[in-house]
C-alpha positions as CSV (number, residue, x, y, z in Angstrom):
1,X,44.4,-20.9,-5.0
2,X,43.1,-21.9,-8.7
3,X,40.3,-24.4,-8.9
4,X,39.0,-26.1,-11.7
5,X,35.0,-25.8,-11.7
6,X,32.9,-28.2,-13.6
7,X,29.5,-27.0,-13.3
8,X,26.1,-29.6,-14.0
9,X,25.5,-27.5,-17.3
10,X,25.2,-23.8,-18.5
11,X,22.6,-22.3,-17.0
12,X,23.1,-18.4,-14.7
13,X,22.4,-20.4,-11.5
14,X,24.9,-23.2,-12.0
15,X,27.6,-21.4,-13.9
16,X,27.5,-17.3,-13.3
17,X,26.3,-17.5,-10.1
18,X,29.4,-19.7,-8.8
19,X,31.8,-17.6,-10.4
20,X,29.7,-14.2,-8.9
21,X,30.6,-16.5,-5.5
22,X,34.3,-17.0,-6.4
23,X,34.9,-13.4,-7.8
24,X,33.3,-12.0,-4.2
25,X,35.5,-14.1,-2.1
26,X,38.8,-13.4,-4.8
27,X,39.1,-16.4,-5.6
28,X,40.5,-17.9,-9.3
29,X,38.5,-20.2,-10.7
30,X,38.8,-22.4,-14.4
31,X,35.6,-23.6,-16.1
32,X,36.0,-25.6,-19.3
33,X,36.0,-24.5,-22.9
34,X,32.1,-24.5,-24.4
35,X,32.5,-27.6,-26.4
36,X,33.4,-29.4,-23.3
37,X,29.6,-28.3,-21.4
38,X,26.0,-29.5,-22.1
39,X,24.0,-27.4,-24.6
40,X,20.1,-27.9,-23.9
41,X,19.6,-31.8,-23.7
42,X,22.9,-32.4,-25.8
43,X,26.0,-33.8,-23.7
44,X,29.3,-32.2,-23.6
45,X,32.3,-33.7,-25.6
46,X,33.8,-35.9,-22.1
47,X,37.3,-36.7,-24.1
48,X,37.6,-33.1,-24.1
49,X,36.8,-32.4,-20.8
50,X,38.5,-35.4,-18.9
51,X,41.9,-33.9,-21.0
52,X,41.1,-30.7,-20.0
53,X,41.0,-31.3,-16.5
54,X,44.4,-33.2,-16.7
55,X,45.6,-30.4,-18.4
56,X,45.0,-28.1,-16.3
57,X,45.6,-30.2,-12.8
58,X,49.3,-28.9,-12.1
59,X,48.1,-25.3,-11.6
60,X,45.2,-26.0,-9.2
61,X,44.5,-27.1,-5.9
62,X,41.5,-28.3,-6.0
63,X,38.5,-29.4,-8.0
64,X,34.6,-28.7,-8.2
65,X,33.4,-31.3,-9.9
66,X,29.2,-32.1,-11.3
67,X,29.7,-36.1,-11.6
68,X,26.8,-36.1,-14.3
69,X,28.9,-33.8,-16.2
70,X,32.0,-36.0,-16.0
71,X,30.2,-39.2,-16.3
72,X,27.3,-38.4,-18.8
73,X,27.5,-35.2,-20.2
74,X,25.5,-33.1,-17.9
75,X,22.7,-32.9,-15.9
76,X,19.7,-33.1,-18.1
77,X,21.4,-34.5,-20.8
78,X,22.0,-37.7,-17.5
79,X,18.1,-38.2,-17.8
80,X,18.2,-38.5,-21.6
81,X,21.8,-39.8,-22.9
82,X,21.8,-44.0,-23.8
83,X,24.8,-44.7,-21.6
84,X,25.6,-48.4,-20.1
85,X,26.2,-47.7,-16.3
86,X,29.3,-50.1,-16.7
87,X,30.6,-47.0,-18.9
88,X,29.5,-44.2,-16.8
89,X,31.1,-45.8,-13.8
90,X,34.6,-46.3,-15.9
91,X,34.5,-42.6,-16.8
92,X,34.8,-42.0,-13.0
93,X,38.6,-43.5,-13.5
94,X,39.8,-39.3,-14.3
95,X,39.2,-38.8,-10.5
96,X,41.9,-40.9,-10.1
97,X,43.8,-39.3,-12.4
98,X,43.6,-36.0,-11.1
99,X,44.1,-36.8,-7.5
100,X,47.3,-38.7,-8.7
101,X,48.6,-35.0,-9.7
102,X,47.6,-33.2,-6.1
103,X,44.0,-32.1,-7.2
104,X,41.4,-32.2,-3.9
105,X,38.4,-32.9,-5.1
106,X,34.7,-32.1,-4.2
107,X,32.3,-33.4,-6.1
108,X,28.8,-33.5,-6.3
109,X,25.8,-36.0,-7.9
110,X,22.3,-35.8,-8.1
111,X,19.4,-38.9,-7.2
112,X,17.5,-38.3,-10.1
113,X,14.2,-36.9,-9.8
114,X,10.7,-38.1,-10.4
115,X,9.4,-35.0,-12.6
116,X,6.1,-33.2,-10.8
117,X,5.6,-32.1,-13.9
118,X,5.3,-33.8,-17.4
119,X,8.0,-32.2,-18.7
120,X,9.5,-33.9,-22.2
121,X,11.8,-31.3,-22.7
122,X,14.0,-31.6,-19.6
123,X,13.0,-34.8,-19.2
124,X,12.4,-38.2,-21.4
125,X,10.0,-37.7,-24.3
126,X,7.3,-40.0,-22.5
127,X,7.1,-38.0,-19.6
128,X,4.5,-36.0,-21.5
129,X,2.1,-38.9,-21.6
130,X,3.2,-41.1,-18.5
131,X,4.3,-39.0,-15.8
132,X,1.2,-39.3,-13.7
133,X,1.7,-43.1,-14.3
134,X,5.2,-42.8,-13.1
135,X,4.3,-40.7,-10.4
136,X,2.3,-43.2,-9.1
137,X,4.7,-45.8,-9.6
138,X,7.1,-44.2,-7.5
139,X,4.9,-43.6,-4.4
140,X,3.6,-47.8,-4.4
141,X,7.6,-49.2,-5.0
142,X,8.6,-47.1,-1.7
143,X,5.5,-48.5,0.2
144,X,6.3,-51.8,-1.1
145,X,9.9,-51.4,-0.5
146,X,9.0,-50.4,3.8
147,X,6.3,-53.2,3.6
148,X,3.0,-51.1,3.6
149,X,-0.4,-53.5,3.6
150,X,-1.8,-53.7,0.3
151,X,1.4,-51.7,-1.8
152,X,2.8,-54.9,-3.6
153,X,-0.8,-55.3,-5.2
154,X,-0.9,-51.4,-5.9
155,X,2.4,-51.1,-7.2
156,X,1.3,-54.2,-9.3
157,X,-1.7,-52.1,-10.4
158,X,0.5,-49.0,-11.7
159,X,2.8,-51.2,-13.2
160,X,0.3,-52.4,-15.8
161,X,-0.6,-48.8,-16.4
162,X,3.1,-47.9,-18.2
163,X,4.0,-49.0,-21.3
164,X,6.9,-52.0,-20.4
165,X,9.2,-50.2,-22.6
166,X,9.1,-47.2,-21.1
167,X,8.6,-48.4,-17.3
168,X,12.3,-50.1,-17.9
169,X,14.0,-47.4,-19.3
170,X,12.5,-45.0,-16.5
171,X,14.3,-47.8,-14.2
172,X,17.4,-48.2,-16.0
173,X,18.7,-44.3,-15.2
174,X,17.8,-44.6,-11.7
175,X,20.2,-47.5,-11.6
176,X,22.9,-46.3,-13.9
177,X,22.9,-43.1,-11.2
178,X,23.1,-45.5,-8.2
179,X,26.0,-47.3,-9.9
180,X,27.8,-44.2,-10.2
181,X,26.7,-42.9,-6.7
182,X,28.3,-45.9,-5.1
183,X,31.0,-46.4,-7.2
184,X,31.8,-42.5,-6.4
185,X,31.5,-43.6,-2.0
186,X,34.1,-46.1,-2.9
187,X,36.4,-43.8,-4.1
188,X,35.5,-41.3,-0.9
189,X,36.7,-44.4,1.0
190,X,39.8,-44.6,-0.9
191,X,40.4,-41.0,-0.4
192,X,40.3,-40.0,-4.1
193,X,37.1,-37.9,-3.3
194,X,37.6,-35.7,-0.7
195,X,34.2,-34.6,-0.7
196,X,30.8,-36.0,-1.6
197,X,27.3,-34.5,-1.4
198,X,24.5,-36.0,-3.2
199,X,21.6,-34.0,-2.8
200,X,18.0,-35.1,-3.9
201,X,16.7,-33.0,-6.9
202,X,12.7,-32.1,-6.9
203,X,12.1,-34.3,-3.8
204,X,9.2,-35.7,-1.8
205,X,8.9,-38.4,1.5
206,X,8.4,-40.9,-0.6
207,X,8.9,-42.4,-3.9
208,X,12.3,-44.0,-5.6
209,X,14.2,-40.7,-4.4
210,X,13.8,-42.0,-1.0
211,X,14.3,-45.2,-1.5
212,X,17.6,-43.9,-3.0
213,X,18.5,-42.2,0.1
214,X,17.9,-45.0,2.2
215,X,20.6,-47.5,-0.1
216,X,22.9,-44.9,-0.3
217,X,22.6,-43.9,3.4
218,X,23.1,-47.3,4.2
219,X,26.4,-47.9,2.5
220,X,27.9,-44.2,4.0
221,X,27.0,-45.5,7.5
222,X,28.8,-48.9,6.3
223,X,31.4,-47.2,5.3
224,X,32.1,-44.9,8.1
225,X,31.9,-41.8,5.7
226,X,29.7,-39.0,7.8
227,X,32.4,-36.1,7.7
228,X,33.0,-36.7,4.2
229,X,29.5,-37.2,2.5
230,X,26.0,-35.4,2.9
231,X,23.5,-36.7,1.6
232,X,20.3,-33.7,1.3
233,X,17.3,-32.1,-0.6
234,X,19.3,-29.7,-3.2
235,X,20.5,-29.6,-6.7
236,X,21.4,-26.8,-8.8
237,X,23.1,-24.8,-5.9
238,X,24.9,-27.5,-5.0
239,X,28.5,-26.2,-7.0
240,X,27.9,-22.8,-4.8
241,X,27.8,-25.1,-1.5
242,X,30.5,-26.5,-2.2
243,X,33.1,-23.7,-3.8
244,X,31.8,-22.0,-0.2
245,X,33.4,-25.4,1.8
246,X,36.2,-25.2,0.0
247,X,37.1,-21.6,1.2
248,X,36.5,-22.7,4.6
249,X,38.1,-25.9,4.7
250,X,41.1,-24.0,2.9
251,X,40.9,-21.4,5.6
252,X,40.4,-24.1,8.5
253,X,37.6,-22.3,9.3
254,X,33.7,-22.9,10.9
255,X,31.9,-19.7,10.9
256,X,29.5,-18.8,13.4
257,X,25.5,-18.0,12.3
258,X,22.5,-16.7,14.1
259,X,19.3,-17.1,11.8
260,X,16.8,-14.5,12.4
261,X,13.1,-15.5,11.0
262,X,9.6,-13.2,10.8
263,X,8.2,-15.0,14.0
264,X,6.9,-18.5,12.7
265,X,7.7,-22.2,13.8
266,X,10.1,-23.5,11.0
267,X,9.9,-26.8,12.4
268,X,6.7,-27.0,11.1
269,X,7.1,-25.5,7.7
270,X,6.8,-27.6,4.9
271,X,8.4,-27.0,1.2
272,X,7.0,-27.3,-2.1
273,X,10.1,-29.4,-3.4
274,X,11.8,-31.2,-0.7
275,X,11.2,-33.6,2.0
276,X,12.1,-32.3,4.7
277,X,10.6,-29.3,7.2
278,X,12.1,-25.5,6.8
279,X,14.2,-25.6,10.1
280,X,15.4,-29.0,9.4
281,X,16.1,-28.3,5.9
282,X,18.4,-25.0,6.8
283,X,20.0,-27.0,8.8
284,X,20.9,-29.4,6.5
285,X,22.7,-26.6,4.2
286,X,24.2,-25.1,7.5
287,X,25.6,-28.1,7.7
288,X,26.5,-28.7,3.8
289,X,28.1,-25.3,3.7
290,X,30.5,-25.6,7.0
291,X,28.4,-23.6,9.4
292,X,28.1,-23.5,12.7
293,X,25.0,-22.0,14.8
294,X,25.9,-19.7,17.9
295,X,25.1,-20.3,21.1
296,X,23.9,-18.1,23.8
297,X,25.3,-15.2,24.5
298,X,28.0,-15.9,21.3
299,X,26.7,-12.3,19.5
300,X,30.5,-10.9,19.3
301,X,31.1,-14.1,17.6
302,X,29.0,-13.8,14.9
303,X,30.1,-13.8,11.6
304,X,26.9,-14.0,9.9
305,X,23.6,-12.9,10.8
306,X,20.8,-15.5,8.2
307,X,17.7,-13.4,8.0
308,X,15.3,-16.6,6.5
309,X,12.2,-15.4,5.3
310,X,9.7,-17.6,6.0
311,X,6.3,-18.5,4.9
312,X,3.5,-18.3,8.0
313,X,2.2,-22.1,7.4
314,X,3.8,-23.2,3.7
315,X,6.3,-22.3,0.9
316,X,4.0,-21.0,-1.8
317,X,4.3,-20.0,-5.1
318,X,5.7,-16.6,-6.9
319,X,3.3,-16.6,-9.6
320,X,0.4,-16.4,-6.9
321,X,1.2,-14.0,-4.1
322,X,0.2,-12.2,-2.2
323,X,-1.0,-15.7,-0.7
324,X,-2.5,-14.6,2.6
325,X,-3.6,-18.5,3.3
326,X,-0.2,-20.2,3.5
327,X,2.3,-17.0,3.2
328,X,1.7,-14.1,4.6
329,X,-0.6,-15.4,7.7
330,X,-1.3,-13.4,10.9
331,X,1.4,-15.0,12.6
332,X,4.1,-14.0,10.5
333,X,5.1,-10.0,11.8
334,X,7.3,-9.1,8.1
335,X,8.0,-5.4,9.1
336,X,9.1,-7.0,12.4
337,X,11.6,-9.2,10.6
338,X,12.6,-6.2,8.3
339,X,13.2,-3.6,11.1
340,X,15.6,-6.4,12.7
341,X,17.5,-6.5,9.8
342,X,17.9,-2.7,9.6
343,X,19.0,-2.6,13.3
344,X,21.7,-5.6,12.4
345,X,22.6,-4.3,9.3
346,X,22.9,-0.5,11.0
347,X,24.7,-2.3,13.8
348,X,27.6,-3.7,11.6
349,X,27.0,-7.5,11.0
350,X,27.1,-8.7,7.8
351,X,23.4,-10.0,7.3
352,X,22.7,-12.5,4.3
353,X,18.5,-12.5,3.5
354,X,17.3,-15.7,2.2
355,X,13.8,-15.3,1.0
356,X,11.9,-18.9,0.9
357,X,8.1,-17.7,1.7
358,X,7.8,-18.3,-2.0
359,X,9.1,-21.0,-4.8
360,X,10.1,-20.0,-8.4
361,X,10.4,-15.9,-7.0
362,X,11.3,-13.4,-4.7
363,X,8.3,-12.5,-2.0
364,X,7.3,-9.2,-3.4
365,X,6.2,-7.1,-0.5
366,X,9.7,-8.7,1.4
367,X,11.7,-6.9,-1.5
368,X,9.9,-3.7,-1.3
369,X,10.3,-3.2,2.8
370,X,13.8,-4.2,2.6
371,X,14.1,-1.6,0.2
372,X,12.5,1.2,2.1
373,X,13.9,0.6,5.3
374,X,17.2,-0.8,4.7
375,X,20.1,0.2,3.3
376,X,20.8,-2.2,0.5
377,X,24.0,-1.6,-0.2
378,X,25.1,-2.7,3.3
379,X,23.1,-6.1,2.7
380,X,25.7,-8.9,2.3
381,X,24.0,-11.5,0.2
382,X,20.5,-12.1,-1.1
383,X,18.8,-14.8,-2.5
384,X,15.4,-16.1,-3.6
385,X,15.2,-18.0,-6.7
386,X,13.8,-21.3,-7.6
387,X,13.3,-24.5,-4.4
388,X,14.0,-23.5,-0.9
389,X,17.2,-25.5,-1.3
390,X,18.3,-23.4,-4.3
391,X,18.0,-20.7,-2.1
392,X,19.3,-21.9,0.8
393,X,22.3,-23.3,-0.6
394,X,23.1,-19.9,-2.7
395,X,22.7,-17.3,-0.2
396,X,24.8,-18.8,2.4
397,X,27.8,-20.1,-0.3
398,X,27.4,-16.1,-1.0
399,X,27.6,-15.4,2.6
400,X,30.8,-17.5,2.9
401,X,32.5,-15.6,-0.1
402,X,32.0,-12.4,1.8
403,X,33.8,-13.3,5.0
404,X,37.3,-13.3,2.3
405,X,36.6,-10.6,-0.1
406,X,37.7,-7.5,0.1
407,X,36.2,-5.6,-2.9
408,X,32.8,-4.5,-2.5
409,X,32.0,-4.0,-6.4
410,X,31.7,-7.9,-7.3
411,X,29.0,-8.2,-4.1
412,X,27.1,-5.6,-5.4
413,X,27.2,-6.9,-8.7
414,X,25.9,-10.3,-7.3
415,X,23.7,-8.7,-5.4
416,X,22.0,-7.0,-8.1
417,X,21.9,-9.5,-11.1
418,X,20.2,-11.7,-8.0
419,X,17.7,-9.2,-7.4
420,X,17.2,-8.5,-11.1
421,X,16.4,-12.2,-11.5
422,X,15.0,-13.5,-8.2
423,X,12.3,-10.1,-8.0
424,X,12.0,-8.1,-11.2
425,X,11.9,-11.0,-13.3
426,X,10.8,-13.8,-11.7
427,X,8.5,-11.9,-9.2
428,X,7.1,-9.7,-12.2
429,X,8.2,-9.4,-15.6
430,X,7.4,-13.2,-16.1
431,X,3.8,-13.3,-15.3
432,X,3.2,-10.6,-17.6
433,X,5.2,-11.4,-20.9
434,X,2.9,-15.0,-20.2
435,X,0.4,-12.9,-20.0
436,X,1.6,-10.6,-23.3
437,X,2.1,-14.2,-25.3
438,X,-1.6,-15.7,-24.1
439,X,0.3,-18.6,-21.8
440,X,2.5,-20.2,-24.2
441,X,3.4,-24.0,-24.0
442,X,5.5,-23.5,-20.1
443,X,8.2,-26.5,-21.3
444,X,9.0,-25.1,-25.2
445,X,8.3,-21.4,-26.2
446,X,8.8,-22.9,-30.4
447,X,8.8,-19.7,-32.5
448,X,7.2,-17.2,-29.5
449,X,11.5,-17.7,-28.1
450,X,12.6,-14.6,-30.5
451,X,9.4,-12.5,-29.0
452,X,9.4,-13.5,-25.3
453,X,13.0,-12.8,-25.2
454,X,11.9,-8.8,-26.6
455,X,9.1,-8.8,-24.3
456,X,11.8,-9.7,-21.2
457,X,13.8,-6.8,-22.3
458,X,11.6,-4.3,-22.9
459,X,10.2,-5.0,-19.6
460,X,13.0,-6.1,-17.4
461,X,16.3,-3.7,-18.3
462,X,13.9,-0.6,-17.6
463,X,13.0,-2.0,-13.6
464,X,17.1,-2.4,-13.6
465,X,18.1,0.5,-14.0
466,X,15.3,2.4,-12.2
467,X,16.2,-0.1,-9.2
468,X,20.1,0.8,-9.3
469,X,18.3,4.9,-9.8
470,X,16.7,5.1,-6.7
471,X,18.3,2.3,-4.1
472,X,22.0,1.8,-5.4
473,X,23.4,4.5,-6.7
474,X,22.5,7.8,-4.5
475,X,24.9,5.8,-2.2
476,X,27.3,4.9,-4.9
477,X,28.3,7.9,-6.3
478,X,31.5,6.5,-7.9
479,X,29.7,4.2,-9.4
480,X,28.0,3.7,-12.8
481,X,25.9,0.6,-13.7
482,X,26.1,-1.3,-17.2
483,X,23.6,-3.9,-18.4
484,X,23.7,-6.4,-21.0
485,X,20.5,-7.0,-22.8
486,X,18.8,-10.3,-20.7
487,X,18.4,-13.4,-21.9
488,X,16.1,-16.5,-22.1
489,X,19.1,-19.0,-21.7
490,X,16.2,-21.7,-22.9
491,X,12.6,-21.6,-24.8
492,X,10.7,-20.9,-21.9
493,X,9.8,-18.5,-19.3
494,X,11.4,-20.6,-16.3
495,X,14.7,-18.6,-15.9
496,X,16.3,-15.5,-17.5
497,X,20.2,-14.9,-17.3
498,X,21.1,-11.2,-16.4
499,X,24.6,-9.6,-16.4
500,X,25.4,-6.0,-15.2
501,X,28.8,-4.9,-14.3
502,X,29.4,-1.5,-12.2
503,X,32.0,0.7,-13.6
504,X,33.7,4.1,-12.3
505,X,31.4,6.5,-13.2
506,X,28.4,7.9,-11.4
């Protein structure tokens, strides 16, 4: 099966990570030329794309498809293009077209965000002086929208406390993405999209991202559309979700799960970016991804074992741990939770670990039990990078892509570049070259980029290859490990894209 992937934009997590996922599970999958993706903030060319994609439709079966790629150039360049909706939506018209040549096609869309941060970089440019102001916004039009006392006169209040200018361009991209959002349910009605998530980027219970999902809840309902479209807290894993449904729709398939957890309440947990509680939440991607969770008595069933790591009382931070107040709380038995997955992985199921105790990062102490007790190699999938959904979403797509591969070297690949990036870097070797550069500007590193992508090295390809040293490769003998020197795929310390490839050797 060849399918044609066209990711939100360029980054490790929304381009190398789904084609780690496809290369697990052996399957072929096209991404465009350069030219045709986003660089930074600037769009992709879309009349190379769209002919691309037609191009290409006669030798594929199906299509993975970011609709803020197709329609606007990508996904940050969506919050930052000057694009009339009325043309956004018209660009939809190559879904047509490739469904007219035999193309099924998933697709995905984001409801924009309202930045926690002031970001103008990823962001608009007045972000950096009127995101609180739009923050605040937000929260009073939702109230006002569900009739709260007194949130007509406070949303009056921040009104007058944002430039007009800016307060109706901040508007205008929310409705040029609800235009397309709708106008892509249509064509799930007329069967042109086979099928639809949009998932909530950067979320909260309220604000305009809820309001959103109300209106756009609404009109699936109307339309009858609940098997086709999920609508969830998620973003950039979203092209690994769905590449994972495909292989199980394609293999008429609904794999059975068991989720094993360090002893805490996930009905309770809360998450730093998304509105909805951990156990909910997993659910949610369960559900996203195409699995099912066994029953009683179902253990010879099992297909995959989820090991969720799990804060004690609330997701915290990666930057900040250990974080006995909210993370690691008496409650919350870790060696516990790691012996279990030594006895599963000892006892032959295939056991994917998704580590959410902590945003932005691998839990540190997590990483280092799993690696004294447990044989890594034998661990199917791992994941901890960025929101809970990130994670979420990317483990189990990984999970998925195991059940139909046969070679072990790309899941050990995968397996590695994901602990390179989710632990060593993210976990470590970031807080100290922000430390090494005296906390640089977090949204545009300027001239410290050339450095801080040294300091990353120096640091980071040393833990690499001491990690493959003592955990990988005593039980990979065959084996030899390559690494390409990292890279800050941006100017800032938020992400670092890591390649390694394992070759005969040893």
């Amino acid at each position: 099966m060849t399918v044609l992937f066209v990711p939100p934009d360029t980054r490790p997590h929304t381009l190398d990570l789904p084609l780690q996922l496809a290369r697990i599970a052996g399957l072929e999958v096209c991404t465009p030329p350069a030219p045709c993706l986003p660089r930074l903030n600037e769009p992709g060319d879309l009349k190379a794309l769209h002919g691309w994609l037609l191009d290409l439709a006669p030798e594929a079966t199906a299509a993975v498809l970011s609709l803020e790629t197709l329609t606007l150039g990508g996904l940050i360049p969506s919050r930052r293009v000057e694009v009339p909706a009325e043309e956004a939506v018209r660009r939809l018209g190559v879904l047509e077209a490739l469904r007219a040549r035999g193309v099924r096609i998933y697709a995905h869309a984001t409801i924009p965000r309202v930045a926690t941060g002031d970001d103008p970089f990823e962001e608009r440019p007045y972000y950096a002086c009127s995101g609180p102001q739009l923050r605040s916004y937000s929260l009073w039009a939702d109230r006002a929208s569900r009739k709260e006392p007194g949130a007509i006169e406070r949303l009056e209040e921040a009104k007058r406390a944002i430039p007009p200018e800016v307060l109706a361009d901040f508007l205008s991209i929310r409705e040029r993405s609800r235009a397309v959002h709708l106008a892509a349910l249509e064509r799930v009605n007329r069967g042109i999209i086979g099928r639809l998530h949009l998932t909530l980027d950067d979320t909260a219970p309220e604000g305009l991202s809820a309001v959103d999902r109300r209106l756009l809840s609404e009109r699936v309902r109307a339309l009858g559309l609940e098997d086709r479209v999920r609508i969830y807290p998620g973003a950039d894993e979203v092209p690994c979700t769905l590449l994972a449904r495909l292989l199980l729709d394609e293999a008429a398939r609904r794999p059975r799960v068991r989720v094993l957890s360090p002893g805490v309440d996930l009905e309770r947990i809360p998450t730093r970016y998304e509105d909805e509680p951990l156990g909910r939440f997993l659910r949610s991607h369960l559900e996203a991804v195409g699995l099912l969770e066994a029953g009683p008595g179902e253990e010879e069933e099992l297909d995959l074992l989820v090991a969720l790591n799990a804060p004690g009382r609330a997701q915290g931070e990666a930057a900040h741990q250990p974080d006995p107040e909210q993370v690691d709380t008496p409650e919350r038995d870790l060696e516990a939770f790691v012996d279990r997955i030594g006895e599963s992985v000892r006892a032959g199921y295939r056991v994917v670990v998704l580590d959410v105790a902590y945003a932005n990062g691998s839990d540190d102490r997590l990483v280092r039990l799993l690696l004294s007790r447990v044989d890594p190699t034998r661990i199917a999938a791992y994941a901890g990078w960025n929101t809970a959904g990130n994670t979420l979403g990317s483990g189990l797509g990984l999970g998925v892509a195991t059940l139909s591969g046969t070679d072990r070297v790309p899941r050990l690949e995968a397996l590695l570049v994901r602990l390179a990036e989710d632990w060593l870097y993210q976990a470590q070797v970031r807080q100290e070259v922000d430390q090494a550069l005296e906390h640089p500007d977090p949204y545009d590193l300027g001239p410290l980029w050339p450095r801080a992508q040294e300091e990353v090295r120096k640091r980071l390809v040393p833990r690499i290859q001491a990690l493959w040293r003592e955990h990988f490769a005593p039980r990979l003998s065959s084996l030899a490990l390559a690494v390409d020197p990292p890279e800050l795929f941006w100017p800032r310390l938020h992400g670092v894209r890591v390649r390694v490839r394992l070759v005969p050797g040893g």
